[in-house]
SERO-4910 file (N, C-alpha, C, O; in steps of 0.05 Angstrom, whole numbers):
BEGIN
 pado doro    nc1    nc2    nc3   cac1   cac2   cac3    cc1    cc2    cc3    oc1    oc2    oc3
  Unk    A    -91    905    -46    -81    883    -61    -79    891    -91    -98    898   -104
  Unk    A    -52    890   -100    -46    896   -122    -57    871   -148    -50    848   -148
  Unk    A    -76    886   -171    -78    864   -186    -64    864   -217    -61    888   -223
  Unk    A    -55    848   -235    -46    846   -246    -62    832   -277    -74    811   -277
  Unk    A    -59    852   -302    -71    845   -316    -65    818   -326    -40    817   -325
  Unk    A    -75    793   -335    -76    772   -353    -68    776   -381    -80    792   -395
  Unk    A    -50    762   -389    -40    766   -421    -53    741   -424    -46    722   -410
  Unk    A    -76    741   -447    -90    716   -461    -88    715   -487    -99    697   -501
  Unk    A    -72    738   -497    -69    727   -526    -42    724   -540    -24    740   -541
  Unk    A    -43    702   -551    -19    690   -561     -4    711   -588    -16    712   -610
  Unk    A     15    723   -586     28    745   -595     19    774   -592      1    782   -577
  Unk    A     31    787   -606     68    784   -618     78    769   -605     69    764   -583
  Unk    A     98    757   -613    113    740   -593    134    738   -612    139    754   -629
  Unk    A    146    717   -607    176    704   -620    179    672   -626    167    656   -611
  Unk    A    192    665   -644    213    630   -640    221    632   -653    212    642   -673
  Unk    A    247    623   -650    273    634   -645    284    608   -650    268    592   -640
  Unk    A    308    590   -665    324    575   -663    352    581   -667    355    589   -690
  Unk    A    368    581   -656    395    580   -644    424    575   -670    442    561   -661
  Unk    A    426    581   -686    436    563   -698    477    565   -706    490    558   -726
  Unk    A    481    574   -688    503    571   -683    511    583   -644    492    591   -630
  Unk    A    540    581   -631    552    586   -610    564    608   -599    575    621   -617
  Unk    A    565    619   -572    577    637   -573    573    664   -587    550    670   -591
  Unk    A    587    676   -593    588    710   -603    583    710   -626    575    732   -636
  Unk    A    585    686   -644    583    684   -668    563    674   -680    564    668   -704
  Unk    A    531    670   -660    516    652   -656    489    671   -672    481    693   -665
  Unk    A    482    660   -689    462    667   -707    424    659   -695    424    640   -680
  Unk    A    401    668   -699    387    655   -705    369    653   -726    365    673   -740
  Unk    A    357    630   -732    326    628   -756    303    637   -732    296    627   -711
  Unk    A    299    654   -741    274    667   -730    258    655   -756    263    653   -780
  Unk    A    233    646   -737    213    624   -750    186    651   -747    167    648   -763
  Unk    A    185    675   -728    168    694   -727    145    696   -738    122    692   -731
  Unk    A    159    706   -763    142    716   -789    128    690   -811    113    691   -831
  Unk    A    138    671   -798    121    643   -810    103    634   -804     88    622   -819
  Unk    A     96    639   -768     81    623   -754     55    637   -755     55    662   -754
  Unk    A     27    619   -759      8    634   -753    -11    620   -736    -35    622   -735
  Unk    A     11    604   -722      3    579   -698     27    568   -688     44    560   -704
  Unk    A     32    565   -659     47    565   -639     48    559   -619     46    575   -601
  Unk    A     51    533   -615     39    521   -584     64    493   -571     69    473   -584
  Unk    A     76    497   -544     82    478   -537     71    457   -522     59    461   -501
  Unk    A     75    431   -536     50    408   -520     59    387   -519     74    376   -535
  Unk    A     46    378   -489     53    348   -474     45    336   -487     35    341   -509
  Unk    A     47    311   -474     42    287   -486     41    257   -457     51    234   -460
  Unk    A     30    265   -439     31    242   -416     21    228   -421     -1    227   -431
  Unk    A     43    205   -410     41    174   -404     41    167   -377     49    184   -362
  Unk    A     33    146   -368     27    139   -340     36    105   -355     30     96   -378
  Unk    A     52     91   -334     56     70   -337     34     50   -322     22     60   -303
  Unk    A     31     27   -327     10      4   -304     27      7   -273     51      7   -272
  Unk    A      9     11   -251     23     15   -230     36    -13   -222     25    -34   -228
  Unk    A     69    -12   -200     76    -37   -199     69    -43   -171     76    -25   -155
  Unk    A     54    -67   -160     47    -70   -141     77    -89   -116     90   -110   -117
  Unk    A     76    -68   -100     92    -84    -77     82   -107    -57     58   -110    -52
  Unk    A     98   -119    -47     86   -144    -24     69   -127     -8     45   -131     -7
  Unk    A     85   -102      7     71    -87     26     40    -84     19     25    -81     38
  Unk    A     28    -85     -9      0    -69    -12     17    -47    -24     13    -54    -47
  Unk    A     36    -21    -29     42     -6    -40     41     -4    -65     49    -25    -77
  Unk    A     33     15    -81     46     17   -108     59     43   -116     58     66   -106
  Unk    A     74     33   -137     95     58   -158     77     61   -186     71     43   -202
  Unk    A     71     83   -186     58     98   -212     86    114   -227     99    132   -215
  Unk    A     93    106   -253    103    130   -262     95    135   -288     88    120   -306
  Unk    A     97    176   -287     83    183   -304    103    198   -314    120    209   -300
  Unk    A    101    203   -354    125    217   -352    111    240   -372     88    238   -380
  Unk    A    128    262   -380    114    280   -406    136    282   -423    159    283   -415
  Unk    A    127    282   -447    144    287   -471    127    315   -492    104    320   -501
  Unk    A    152    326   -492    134    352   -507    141    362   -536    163    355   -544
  Unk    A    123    377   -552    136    381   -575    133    411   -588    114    422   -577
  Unk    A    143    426   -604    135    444   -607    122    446   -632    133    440   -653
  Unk    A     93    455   -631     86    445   -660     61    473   -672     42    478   -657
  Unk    A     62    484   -690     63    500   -705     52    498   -743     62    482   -758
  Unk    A     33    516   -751     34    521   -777     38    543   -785     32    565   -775
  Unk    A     53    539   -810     71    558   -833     47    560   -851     27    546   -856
  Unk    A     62    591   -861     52    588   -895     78    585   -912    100    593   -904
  Unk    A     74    571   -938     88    567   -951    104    592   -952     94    613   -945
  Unk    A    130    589   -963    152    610   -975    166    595   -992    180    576   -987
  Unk    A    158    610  -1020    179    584  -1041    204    599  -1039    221    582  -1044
  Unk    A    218    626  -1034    237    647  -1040    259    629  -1029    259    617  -1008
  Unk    A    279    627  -1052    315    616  -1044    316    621  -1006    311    639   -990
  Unk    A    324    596  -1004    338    599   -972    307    604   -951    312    615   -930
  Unk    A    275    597   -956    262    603   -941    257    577   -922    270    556   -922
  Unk    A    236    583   -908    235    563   -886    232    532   -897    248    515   -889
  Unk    A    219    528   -909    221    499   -924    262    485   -927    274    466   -917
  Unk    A    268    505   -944    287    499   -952    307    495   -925    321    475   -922
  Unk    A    305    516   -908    326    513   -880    313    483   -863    326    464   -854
  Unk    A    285    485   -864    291    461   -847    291    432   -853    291    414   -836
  Unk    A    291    430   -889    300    412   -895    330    406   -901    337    382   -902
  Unk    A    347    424   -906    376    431   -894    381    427   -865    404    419   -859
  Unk    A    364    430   -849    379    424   -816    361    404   -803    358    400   -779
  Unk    A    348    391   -825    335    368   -815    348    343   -802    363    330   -817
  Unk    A    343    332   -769    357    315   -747    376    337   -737    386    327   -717
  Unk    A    387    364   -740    392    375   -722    379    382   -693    355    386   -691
  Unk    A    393    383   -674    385    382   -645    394    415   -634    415    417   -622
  Unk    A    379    438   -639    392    462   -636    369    477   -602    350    467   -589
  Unk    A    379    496   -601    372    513   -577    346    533   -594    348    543   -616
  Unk    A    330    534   -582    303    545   -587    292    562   -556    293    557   -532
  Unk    A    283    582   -570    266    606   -548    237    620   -562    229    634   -581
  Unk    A    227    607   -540    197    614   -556    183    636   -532    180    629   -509
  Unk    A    177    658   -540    162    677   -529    131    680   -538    123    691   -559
  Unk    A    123    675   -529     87    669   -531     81    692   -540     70    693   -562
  Unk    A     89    718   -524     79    747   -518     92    761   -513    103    754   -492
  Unk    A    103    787   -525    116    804   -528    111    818   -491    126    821   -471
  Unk    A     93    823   -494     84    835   -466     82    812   -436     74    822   -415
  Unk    A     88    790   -438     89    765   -423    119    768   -408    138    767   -424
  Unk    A    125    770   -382    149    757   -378    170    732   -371    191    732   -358
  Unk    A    154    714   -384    165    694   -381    175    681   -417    166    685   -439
  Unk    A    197    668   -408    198    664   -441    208    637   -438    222    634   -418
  Unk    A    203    614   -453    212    577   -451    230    575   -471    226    578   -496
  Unk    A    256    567   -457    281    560   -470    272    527   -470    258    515   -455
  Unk    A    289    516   -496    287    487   -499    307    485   -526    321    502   -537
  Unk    A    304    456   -532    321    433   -542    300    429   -564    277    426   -554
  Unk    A    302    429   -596    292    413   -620    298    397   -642    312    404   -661
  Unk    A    292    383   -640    304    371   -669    292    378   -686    267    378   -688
  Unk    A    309    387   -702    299    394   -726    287    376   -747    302    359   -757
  Unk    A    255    378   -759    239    363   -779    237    384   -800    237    408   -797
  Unk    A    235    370   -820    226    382   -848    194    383   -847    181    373   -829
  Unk    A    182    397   -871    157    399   -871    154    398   -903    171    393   -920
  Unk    A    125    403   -906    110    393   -925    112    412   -950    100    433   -946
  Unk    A    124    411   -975    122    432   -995     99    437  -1018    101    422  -1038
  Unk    A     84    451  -1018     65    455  -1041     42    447  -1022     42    442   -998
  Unk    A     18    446  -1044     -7    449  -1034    -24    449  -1061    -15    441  -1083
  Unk    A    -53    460  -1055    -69    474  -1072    -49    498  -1091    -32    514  -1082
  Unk    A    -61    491  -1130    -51    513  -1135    -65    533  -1144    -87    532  -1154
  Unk    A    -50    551  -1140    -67    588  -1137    -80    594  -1113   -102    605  -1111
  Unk    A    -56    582  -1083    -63    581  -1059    -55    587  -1035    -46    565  -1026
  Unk    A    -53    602  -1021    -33    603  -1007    -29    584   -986    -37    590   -963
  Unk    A    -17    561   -990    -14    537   -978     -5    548   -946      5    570   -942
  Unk    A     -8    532   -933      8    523   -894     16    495   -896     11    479   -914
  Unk    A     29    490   -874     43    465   -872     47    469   -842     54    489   -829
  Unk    A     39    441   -835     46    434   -803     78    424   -787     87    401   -794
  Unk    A     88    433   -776    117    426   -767    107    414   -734     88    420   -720
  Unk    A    123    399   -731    124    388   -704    158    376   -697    169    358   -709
  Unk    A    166    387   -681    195    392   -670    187    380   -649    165    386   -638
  Unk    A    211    355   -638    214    349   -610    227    355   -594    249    345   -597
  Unk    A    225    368   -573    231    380   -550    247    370   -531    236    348   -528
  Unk    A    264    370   -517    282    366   -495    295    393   -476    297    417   -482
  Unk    A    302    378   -453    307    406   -433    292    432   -435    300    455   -439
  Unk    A    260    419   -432    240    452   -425    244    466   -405    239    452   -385
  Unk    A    252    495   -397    256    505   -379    238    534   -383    235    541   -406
  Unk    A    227    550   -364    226    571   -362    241    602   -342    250    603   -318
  Unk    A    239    619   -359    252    633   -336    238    660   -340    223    660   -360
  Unk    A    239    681   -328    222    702   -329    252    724   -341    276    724   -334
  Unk    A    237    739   -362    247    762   -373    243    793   -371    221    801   -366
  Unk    A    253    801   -373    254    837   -370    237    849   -394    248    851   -416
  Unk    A    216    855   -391    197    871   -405    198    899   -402    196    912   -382
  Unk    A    203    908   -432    197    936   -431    182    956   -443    183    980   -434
***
């Protein structure tokens, strides 16, 4: 029986947003910002509805988000500035946990702004939380 090592740590990895179509299709690599990276549910369960029979319907649903801390970048055109520029955009996102992982989660975000400044003489972070639509996974070619 063949065994297979466990990847448990979160990078190298990637995220990735999409920001244009086709051949001509750009992305903001968020990479080098992140020094936290996680996609997360959020379940709800509704009151179950009771039928004549004695039966009931439970539904439960998940809503997910992708949510992450930055360090600040004040430099022209840095992450602050882009995603308060494409803030309520709804773009294509690929987040790779692990470079050495083959699976990688394609999804849907809207784009949120985040928080500028902090402590001064500091190297500030800021929390982002992006909402998520159409999570999918698919397995990738590692090399």
């Amino acid at each position: 029986m063949a065994t297979t090592e466990k990847i448990r740590t979160l990078g190298p990895g990637s995220f990735k947003i999409k920001t244009g179509s086709g051949s001509g299709s750009t992305d903001k690599d968020l990479s080098a910002d992140l020094i936290k990276a996680q996609l997360v549910p959020s379940n709800s369960t509704d009151d179950p509805t009771t039928f004549l029979d004695g039966s009931e319907l439970t539904s439960t649903t998940t809503n997910w988000t992708f949510e992450g801390t930055v360090m600040d970048d004040f430099t022209a055109g840095g992450l602050a500035e882009w995603l308060f520029d494409n803030a309520g955009k709804t773009l294509d996102a690929v987040f790779i946990p692990a470079n050495k992982a083959t699976s990688e989660w394609d999804f849907k975000v809207t784009v949120t702004p985040i928080g500028i400044g902090g402590d001064v003489k500091a190297k500030n972070t800021q929390d982002l939380s992006f909402p998520v639509t159409g999570l999918t996974h698919k397995t990738r070619t590692v090399s």
